[in-house]
N, C-alpha and C positions, 0 to 999 in steps of 0.2 A: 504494500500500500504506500503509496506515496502520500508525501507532506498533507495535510488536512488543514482546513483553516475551523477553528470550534472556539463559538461563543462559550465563556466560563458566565450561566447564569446562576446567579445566587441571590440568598438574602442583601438588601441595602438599608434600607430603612426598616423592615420589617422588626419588631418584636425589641427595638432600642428607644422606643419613644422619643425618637429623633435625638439620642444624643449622642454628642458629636465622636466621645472617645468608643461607643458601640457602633457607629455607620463606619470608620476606620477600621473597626477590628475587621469589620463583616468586608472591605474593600481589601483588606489584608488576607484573607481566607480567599479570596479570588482572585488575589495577584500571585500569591504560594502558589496556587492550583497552574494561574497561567504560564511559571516559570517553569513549572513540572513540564507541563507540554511543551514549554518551545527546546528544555533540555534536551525533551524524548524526539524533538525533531519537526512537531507541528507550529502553525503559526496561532497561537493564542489572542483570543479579541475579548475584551469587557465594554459594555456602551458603555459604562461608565467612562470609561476612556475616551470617547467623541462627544456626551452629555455636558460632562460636567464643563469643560473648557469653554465649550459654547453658553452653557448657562450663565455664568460669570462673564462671559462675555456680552449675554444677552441683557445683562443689568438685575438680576435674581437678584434680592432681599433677602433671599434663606430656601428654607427647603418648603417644597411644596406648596412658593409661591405661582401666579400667572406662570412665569416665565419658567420657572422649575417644571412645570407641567407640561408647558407646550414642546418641551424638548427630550426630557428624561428619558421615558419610557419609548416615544414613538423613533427615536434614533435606534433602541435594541429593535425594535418591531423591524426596523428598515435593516437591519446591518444580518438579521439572523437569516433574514431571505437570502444572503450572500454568502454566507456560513457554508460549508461541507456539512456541518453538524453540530451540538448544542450539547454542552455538559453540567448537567445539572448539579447541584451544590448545596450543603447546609439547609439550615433550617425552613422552616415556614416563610412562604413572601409567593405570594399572587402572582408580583412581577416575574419571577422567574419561572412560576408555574405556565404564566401566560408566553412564554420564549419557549418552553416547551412544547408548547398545542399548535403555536407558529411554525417551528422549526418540524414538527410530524406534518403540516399543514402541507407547508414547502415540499414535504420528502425528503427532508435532510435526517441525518443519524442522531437520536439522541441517547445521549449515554447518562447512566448515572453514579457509575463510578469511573476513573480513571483506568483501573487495568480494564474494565471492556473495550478502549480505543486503540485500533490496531497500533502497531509497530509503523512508525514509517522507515522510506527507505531514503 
């Protein structure tokens, strides 16, 4: 199997009542996961990774302002259709329940642990 490009979806805000040292932990649980993969050879993607810059960019107040809204989640919506595949994660979170139902939607691989993702070459 060659290189795979797979969304790391997990909890973000889910289950921290928005606080800030709990939405880090939960981005740090999915940036661990996305080094695992680019070690083992795929290209690892988080929206977070294309959200958040542009929210800040966009003039956001905080979280799950206007602008936190209009960006956050429909950037994973967009980025998972381009995905090879979608790696489920951690706890409770909607959001990343709904990357899954997109990602089977697509016909893309979803996995829920790490060792069911092939080897690449």
């Amino acid at each position: 199997m060659s290189s795979l490009m797979i969304l790391v979806a997990g909890p973000y805000r889910s289950g921290t009542g928005d606080d800030p040292a709990k939405i880090a932990a939960n981005v740090a649980a999915m940036t661990d996961t996305a080094l695992a993969l680019f070690r083992a050879g795929h290209l690892p993607v988080l929206g977070e990774w294309y959200a958040l810059p542009l929210i800040e960019h966009a003039g956001s107040s905080g979280i799950g302002d206007a602008v936190f809204d209009e960006i956050f989640h429909p950037i994973s919506r967009r980025l998972v259709a381009h995905c090879d595949g979608c790696l489920r994660i951690g706890g409770a979170s909607a959001g990343a329940d709904e990357m899954v139902a997109i990602a089977r939607e697509h016909g893309k691989a979803v996995y829920f642990s790490f060792d069911e993702i092939p080897p690449a070459r």
